[in-house]
N, CA, C and O atoms as a printed pandas DataFrame, in Angstrom:
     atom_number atom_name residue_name chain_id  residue_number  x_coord  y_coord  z_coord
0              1         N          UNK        A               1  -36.254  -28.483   -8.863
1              2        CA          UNK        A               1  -35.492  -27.384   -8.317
2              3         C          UNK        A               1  -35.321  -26.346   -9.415
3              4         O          UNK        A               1  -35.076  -26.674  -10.576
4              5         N          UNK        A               2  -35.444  -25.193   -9.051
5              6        CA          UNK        A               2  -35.613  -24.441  -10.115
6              7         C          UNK        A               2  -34.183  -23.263   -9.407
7              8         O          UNK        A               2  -34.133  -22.781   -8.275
8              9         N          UNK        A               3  -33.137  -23.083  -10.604
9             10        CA          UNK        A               3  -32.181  -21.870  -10.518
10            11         C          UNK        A               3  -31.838  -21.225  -11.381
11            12         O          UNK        A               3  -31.448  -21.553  -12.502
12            13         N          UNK        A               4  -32.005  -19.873  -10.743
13            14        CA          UNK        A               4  -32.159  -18.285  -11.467
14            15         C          UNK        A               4  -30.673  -18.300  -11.398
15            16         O          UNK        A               4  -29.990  -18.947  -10.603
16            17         N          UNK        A               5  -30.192  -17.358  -12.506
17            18        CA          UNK        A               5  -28.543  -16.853  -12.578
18            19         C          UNK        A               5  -28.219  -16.358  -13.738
19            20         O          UNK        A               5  -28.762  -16.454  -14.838
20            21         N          UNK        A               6  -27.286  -15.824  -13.386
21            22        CA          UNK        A               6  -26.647  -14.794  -14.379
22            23         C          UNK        A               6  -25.156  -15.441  -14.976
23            24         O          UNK        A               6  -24.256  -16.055  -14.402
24            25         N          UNK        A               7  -25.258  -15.198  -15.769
25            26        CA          UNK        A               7  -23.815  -15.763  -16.563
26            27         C          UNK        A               7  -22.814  -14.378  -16.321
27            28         O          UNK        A               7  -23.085  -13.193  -16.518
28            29         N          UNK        A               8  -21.485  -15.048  -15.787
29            30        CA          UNK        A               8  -20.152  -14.078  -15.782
30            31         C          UNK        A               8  -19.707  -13.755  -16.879
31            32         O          UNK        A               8  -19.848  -14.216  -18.012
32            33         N          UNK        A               9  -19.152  -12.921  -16.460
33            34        CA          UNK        A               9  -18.601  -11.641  -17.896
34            35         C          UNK        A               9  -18.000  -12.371  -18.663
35            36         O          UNK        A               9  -17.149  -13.042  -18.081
36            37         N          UNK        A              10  -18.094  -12.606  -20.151
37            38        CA          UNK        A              10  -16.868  -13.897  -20.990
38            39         C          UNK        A              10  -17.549  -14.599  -21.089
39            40         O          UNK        A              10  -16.949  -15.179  -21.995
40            41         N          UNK        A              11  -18.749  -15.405  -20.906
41            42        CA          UNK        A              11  -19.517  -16.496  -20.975
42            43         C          UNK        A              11  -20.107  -16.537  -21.684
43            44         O          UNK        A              11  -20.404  -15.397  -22.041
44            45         N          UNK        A              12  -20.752  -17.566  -22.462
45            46        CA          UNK        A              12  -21.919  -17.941  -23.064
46            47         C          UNK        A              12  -22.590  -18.260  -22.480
47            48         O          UNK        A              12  -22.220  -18.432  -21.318
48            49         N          UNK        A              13  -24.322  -18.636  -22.877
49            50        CA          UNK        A              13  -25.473  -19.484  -22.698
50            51         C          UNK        A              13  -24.698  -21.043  -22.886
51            52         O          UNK        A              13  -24.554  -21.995  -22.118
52            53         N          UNK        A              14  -24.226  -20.741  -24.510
53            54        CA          UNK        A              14  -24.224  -22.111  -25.319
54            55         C          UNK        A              14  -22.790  -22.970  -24.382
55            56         O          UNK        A              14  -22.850  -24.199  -24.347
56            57         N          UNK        A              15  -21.946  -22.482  -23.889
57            58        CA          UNK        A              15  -21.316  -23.097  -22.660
58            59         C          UNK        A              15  -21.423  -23.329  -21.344
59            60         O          UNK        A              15  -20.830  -23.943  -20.457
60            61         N          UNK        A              16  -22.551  -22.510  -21.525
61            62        CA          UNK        A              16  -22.850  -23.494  -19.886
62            63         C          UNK        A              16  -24.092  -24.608  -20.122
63            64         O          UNK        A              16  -24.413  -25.386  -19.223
64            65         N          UNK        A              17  -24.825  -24.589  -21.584
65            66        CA          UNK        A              17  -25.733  -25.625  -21.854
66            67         C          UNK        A              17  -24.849  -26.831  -22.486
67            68         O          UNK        A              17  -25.338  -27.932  -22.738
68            69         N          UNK        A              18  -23.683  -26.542  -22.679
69            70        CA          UNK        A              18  -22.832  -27.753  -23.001
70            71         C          UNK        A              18  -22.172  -28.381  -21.517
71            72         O          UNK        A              18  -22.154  -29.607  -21.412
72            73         N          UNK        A              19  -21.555  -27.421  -20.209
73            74        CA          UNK        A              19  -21.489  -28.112  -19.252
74            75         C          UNK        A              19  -22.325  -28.847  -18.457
75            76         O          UNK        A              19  -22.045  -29.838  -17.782
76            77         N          UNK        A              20  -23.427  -28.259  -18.593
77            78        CA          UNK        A              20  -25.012  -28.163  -17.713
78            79         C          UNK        A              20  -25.143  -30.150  -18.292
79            80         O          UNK        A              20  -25.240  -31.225  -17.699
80            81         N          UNK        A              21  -25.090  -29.822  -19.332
81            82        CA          UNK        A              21  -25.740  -31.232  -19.897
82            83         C          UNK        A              21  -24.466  -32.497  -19.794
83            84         O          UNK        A              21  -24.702  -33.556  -19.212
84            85         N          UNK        A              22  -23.856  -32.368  -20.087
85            86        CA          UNK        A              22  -22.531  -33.178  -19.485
86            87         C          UNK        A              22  -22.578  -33.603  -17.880
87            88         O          UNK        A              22  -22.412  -34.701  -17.347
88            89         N          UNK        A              23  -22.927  -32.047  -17.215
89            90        CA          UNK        A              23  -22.870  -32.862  -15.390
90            91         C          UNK        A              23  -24.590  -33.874  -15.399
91            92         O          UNK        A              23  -24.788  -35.085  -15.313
92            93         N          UNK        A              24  -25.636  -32.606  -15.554
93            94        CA          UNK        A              24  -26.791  -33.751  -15.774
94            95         C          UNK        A              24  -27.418  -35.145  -16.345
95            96         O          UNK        A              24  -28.489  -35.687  -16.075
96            97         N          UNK        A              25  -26.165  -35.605  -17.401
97            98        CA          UNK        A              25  -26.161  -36.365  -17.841
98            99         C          UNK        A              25  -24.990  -37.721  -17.066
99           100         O          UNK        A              25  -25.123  -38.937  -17.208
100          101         N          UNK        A              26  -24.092  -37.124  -16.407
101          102        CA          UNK        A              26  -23.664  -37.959  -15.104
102          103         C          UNK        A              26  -24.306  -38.269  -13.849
103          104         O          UNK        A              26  -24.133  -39.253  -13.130
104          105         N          UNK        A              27  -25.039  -37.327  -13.701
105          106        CA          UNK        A              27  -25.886  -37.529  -12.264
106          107         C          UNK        A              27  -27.094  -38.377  -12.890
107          108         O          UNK        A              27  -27.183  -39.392  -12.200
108          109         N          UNK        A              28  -27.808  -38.390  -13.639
109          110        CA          UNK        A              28  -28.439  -39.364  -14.382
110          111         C          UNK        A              28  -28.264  -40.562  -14.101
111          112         O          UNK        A              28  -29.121  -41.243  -13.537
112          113         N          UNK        A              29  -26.994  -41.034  -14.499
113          114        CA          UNK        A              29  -26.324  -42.217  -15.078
114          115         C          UNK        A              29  -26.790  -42.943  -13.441
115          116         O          UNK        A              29  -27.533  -43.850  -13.065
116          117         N          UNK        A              30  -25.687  -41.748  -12.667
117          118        CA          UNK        A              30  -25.956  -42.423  -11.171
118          119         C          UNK        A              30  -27.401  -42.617  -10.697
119          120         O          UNK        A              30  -27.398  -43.066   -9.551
120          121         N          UNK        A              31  -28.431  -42.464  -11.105
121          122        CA          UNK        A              31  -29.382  -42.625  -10.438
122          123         C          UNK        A              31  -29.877  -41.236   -9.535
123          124         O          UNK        A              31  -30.545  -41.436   -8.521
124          125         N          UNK        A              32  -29.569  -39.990   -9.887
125          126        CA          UNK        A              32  -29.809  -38.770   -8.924
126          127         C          UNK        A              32  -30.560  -37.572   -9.367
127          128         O          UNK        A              32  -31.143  -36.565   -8.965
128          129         N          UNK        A              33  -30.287  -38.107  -10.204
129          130        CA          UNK        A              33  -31.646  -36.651  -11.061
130          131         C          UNK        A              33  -32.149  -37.807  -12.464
131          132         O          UNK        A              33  -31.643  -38.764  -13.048
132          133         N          UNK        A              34  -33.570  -36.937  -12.535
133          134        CA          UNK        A              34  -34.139  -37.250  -14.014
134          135         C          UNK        A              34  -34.053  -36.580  -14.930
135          136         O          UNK        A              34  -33.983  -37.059  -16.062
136          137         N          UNK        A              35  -34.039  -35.508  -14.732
137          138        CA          UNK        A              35  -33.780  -34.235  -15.957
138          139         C          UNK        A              35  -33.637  -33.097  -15.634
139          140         O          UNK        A              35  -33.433  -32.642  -14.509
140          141         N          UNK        A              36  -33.768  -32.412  -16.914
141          142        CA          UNK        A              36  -33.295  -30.721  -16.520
142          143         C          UNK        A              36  -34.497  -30.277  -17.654
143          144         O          UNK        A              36  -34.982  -31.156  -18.366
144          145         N          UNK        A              37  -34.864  -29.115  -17.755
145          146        CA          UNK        A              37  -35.720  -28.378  -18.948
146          147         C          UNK        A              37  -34.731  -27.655  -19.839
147          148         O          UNK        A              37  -33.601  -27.917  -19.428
148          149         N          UNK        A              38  -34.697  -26.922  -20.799
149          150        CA          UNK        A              38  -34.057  -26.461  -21.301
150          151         C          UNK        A              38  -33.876  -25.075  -20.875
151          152         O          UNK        A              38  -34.757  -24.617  -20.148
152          153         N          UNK        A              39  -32.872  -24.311  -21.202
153          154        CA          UNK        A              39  -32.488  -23.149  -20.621
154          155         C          UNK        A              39  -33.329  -22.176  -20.857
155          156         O          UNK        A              39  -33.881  -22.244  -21.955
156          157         N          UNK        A              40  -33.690  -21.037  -19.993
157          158        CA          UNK        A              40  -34.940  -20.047  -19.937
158          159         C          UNK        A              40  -34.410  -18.670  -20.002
159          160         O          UNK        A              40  -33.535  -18.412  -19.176
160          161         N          UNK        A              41  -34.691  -17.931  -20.647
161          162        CA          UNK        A              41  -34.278  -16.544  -20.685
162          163         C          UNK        A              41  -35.400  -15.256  -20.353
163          164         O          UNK        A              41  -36.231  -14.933  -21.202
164          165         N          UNK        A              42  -35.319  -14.642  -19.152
165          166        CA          UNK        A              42  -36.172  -14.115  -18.416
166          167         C          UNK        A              42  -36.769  -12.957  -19.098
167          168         O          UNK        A              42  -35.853  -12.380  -19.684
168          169         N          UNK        A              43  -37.781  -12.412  -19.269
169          170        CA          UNK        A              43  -38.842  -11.797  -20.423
170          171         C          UNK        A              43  -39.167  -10.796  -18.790
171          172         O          UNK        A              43  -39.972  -11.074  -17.902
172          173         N          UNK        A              44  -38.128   -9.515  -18.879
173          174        CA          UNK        A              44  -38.146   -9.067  -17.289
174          175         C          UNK        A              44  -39.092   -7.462  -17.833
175          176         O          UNK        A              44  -39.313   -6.484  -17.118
176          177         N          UNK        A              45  -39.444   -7.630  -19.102
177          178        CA          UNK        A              45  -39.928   -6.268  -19.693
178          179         C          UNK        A              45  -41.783   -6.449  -19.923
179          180         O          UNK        A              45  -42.670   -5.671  -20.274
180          181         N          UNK        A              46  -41.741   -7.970  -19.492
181          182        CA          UNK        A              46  -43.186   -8.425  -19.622
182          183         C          UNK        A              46  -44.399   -8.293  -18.413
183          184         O          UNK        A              46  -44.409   -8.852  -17.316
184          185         N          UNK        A              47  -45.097   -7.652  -18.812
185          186        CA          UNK        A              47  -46.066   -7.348  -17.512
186          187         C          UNK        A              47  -46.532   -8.587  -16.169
187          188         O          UNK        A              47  -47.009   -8.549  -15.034
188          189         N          UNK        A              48  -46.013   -9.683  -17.209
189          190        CA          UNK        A              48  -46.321  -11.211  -16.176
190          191         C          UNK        A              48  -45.468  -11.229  -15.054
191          192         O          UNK        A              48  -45.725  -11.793  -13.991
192          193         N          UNK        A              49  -43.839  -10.221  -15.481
193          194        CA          UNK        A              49  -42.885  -10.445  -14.507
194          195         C          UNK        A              49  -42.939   -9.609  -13.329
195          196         O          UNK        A              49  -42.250   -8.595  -13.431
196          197         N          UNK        A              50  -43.657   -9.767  -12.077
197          198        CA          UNK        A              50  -43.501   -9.193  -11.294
198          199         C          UNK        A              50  -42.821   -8.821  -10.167
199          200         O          UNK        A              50  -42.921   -7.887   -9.372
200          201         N          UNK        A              51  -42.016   -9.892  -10.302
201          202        CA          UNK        A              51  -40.630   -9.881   -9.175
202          203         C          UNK        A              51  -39.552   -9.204   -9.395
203          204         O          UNK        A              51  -38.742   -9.564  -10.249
204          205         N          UNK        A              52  -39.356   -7.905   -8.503
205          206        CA          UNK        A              52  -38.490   -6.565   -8.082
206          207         C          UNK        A              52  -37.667   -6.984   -7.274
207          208         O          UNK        A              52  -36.821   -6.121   -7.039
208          209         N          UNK        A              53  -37.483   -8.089   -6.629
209          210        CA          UNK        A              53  -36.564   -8.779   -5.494
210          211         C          UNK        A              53  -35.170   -8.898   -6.406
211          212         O          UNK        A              53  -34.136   -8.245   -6.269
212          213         N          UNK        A              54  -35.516  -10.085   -7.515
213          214        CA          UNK        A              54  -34.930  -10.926   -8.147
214          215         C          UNK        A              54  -34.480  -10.275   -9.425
215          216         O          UNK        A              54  -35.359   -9.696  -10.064
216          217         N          UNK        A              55  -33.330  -10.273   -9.875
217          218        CA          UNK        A              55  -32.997   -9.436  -11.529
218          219         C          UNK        A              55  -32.118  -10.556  -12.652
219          220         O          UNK        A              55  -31.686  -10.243  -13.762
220          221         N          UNK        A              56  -32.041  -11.589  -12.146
221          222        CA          UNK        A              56  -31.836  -12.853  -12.713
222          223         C          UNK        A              56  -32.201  -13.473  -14.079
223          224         O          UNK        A              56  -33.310  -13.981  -14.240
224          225         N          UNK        A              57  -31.267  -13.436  -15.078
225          226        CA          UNK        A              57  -31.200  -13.046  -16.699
226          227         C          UNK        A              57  -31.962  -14.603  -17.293
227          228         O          UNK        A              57  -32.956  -14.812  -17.989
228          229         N          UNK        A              58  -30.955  -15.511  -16.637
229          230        CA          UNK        A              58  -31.773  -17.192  -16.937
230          231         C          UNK        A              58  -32.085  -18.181  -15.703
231          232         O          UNK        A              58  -31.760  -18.086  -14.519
232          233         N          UNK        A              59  -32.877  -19.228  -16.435
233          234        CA          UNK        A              59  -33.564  -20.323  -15.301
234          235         C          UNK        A              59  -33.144  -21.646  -15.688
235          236         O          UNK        A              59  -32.874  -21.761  -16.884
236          237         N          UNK        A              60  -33.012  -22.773  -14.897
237          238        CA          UNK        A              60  -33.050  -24.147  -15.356
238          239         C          UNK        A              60  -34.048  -24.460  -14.534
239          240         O          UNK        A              60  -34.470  -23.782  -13.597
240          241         N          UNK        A              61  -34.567  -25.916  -15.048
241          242        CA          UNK        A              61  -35.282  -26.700  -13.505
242          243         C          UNK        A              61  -34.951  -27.508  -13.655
243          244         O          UNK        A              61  -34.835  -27.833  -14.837
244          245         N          UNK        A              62  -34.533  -28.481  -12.591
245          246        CA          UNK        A              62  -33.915  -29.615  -12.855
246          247         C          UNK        A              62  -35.136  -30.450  -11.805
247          248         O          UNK        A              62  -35.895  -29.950  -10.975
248          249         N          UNK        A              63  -34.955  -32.000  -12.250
249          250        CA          UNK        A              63  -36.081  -32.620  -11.817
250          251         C          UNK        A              63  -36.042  -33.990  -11.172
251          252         O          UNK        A              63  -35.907  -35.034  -11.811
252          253         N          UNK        A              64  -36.145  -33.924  -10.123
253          254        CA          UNK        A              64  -36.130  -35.198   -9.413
254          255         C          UNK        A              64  -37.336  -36.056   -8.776
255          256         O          UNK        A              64  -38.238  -35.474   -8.174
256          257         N          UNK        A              65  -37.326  -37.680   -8.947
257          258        CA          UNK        A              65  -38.187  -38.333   -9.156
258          259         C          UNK        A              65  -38.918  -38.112   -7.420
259          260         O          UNK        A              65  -40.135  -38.133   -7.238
260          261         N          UNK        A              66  -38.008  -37.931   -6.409
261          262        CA          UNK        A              66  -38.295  -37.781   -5.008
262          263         C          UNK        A              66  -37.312  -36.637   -3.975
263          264         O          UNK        A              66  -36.246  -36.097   -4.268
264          265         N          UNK        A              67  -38.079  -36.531   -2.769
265          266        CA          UNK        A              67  -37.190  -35.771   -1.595
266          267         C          UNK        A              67  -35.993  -36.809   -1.811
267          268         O          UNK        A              67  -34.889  -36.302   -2.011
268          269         N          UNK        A              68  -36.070  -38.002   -1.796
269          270        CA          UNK        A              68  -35.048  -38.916   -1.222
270          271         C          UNK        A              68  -33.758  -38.589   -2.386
271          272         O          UNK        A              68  -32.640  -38.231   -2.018
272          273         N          UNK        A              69  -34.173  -38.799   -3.967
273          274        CA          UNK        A              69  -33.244  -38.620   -4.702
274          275         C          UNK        A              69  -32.698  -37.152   -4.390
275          276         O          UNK        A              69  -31.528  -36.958   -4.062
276          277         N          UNK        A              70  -33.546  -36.243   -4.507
277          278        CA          UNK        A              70  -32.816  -34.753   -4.641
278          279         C          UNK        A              70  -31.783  -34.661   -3.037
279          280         O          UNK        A              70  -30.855  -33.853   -3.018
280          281         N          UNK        A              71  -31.931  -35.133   -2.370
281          282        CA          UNK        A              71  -31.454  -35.879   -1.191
282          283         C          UNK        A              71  -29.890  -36.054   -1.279
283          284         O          UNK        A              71  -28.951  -35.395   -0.835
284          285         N          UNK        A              72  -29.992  -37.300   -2.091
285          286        CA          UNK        A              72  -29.012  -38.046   -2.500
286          287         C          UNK        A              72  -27.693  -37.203   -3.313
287          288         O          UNK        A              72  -26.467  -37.103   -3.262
288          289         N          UNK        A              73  -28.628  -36.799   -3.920
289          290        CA          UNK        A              73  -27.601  -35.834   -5.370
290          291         C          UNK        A              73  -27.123  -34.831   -4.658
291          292         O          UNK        A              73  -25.970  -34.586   -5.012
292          293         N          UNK        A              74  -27.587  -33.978   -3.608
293          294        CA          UNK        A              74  -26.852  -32.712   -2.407
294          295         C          UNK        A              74  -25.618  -33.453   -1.938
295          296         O          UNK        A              74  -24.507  -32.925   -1.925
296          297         N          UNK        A              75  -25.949  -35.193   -1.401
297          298        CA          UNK        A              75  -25.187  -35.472   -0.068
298          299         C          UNK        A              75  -23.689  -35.892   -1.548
299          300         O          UNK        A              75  -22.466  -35.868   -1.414
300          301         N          UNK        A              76  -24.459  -36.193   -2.678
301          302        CA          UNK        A              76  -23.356  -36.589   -3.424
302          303         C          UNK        A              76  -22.288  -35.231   -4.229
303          304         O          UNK        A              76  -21.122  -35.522   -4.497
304          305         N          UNK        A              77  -22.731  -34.047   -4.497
305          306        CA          UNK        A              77  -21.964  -33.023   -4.374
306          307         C          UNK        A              77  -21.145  -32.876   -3.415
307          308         O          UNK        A              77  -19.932  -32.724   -3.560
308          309         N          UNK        A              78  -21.991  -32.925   -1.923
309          310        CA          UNK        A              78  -20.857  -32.304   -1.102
310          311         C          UNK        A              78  -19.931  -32.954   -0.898
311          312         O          UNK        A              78  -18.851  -32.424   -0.634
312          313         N          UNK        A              79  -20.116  -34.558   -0.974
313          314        CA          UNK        A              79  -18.957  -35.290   -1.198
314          315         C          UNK        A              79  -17.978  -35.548   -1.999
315          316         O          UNK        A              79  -17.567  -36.653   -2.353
316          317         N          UNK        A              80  -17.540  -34.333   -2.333
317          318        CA          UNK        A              80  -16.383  -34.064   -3.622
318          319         C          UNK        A              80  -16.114  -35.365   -4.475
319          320         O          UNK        A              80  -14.974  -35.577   -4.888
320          321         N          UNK        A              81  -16.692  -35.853   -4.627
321          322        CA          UNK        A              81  -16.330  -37.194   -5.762
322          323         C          UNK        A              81  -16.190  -36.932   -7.143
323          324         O          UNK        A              81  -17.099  -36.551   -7.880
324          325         N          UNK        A              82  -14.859  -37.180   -7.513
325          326        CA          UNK        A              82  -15.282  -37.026   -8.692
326          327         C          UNK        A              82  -15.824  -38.480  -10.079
327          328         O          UNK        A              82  -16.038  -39.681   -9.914
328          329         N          UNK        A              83  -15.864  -37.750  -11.132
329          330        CA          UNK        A              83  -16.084  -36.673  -11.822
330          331         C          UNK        A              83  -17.463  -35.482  -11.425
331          332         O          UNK        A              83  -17.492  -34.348  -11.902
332          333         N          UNK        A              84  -18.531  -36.033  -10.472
333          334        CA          UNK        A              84  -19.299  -35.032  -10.455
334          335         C          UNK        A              84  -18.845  -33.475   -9.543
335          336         O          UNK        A              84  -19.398  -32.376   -9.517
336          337         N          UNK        A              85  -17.639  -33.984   -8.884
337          338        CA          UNK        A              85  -17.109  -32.666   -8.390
338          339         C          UNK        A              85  -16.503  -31.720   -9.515
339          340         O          UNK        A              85  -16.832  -30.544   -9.360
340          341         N          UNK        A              86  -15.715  -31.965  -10.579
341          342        CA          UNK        A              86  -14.985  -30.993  -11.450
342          343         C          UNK        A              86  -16.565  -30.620  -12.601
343          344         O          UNK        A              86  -16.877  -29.507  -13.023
344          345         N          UNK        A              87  -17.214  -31.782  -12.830
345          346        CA          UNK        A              87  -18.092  -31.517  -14.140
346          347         C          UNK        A              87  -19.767  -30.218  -13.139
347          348         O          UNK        A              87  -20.583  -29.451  -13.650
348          349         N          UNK        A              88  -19.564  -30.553  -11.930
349          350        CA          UNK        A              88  -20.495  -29.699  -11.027
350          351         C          UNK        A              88  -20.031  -27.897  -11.113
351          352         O          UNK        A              88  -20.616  -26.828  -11.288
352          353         N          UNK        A              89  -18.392  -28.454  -10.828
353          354        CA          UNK        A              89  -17.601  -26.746  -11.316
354          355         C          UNK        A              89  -17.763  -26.313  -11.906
355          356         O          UNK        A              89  -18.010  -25.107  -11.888
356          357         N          UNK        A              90  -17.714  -27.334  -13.204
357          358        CA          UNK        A              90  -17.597  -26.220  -14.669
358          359         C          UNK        A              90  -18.884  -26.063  -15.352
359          360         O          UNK        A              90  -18.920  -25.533  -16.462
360          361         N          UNK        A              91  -19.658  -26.372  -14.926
361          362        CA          UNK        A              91  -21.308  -25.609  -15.151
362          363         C          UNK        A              91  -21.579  -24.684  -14.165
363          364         O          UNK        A              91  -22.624  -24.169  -14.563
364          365         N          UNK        A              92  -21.296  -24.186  -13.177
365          366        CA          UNK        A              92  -21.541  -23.679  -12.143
366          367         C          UNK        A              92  -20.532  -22.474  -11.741
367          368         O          UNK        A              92  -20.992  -21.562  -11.053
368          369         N          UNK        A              93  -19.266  -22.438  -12.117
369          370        CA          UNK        A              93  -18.053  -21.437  -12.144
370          371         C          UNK        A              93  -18.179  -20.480  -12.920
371          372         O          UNK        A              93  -17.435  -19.499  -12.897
372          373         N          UNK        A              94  -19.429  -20.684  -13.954
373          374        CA          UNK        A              94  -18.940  -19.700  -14.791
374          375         C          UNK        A              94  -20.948  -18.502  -14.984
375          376         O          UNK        A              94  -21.428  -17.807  -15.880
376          377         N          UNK        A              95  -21.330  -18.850  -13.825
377          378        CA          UNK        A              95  -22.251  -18.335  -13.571
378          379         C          UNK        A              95  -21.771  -17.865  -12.102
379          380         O          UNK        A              95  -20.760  -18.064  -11.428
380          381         N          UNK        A              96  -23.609  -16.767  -11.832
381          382        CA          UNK        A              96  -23.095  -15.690  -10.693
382          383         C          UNK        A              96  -24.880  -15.095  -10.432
383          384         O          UNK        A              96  -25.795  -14.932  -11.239
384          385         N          UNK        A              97  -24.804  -14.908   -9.040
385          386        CA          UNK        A              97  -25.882  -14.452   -8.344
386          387         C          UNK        A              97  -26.800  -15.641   -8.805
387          388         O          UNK        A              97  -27.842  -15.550   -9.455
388          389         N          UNK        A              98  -26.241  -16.678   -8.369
389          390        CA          UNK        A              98  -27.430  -18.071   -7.943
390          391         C          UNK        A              98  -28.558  -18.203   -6.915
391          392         O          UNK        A              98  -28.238  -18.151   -5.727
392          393         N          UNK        A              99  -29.631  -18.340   -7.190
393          394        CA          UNK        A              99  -30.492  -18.884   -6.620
394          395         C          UNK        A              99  -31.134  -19.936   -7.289
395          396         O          UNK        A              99  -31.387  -20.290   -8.441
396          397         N          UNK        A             100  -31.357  -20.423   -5.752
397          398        CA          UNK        A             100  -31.710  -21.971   -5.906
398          399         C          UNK        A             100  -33.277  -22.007   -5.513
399          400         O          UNK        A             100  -33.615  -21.101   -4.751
400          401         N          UNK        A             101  -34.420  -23.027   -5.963
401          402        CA          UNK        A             101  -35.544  -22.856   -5.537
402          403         C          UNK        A             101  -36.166  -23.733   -5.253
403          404         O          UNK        A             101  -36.885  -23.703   -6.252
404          405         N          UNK        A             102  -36.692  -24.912   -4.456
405          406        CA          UNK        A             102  -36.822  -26.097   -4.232
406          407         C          UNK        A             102  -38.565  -26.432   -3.889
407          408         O          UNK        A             102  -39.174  -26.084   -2.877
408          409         N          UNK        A             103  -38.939  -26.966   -4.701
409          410        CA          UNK        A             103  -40.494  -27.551   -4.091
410          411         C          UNK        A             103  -40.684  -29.188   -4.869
411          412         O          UNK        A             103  -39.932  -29.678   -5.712
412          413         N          UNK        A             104  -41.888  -29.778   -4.294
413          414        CA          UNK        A             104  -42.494  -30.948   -4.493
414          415         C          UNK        A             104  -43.468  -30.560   -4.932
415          416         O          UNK        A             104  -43.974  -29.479   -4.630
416          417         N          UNK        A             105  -44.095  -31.674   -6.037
417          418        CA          UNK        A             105  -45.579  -32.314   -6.451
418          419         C          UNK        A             105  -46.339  -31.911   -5.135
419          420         O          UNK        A             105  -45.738  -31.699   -4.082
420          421         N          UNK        A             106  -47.768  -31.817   -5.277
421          422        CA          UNK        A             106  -48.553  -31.637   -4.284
422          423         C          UNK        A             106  -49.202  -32.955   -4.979
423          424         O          UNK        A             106  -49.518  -33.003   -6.168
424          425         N          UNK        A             107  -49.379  -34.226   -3.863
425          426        CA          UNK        A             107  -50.485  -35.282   -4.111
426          427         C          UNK        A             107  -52.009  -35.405   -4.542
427          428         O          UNK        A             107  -52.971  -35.253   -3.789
428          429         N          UNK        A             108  -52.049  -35.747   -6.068
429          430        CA          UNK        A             108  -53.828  -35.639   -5.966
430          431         C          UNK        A             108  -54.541  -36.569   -5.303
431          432         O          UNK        A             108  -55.768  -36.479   -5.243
């Protein structure tokens, strides 16, 4: 899953890569994600970037082993449980104009 976003006014990078990794590192534990990449900072002055839709400053991708897990980890957000409900907030509260982007492996 790949998400574009902008950090809110007052924010760091380096605090939301300290929350980011704290919630990903709980959903882990549970069995719901495998990883994340490291944080991406969008190069929007580079001739490669051709998307005028989107004005979105950074990227994560986060990575799941199946439909079924990435599945799992949605039905387990919406189910306010915590700790992944408060540690989901505070990586996520302090960013703005989210998009989310979702695809699978294609089978060789």
């Amino acid at each position: 899953m790949l998400t574009c976003f902008d950090l809110k006014p007052g924010h760091s990078i380096q605090e939301f890569q300290q929350s980011l990794a704290k919630y990903t590192k709980h959903m882990n534990e549970l069995g719901l994600l495998e990883g994340n990449s490291s944080i991406g900072l969008r190069q929007s002055d580079s001739i490669l970037d051709t998307d005028e839709e989107r004005k979105q400053e950074h990227f994560v991708t986060m990575y799941f082993r199946d439909r079924e897990q990435s599945d799992k980890a949605i039905e387990h957000i919406k189910s306010q449980k915590e700790p992944a409900k408060s540690l989901h907030n505070n990586a996520y509260s302090i960013t703005e104009n989210l998009i989310f982007i979702s695809w699978r492996d294609i089978d060789k």
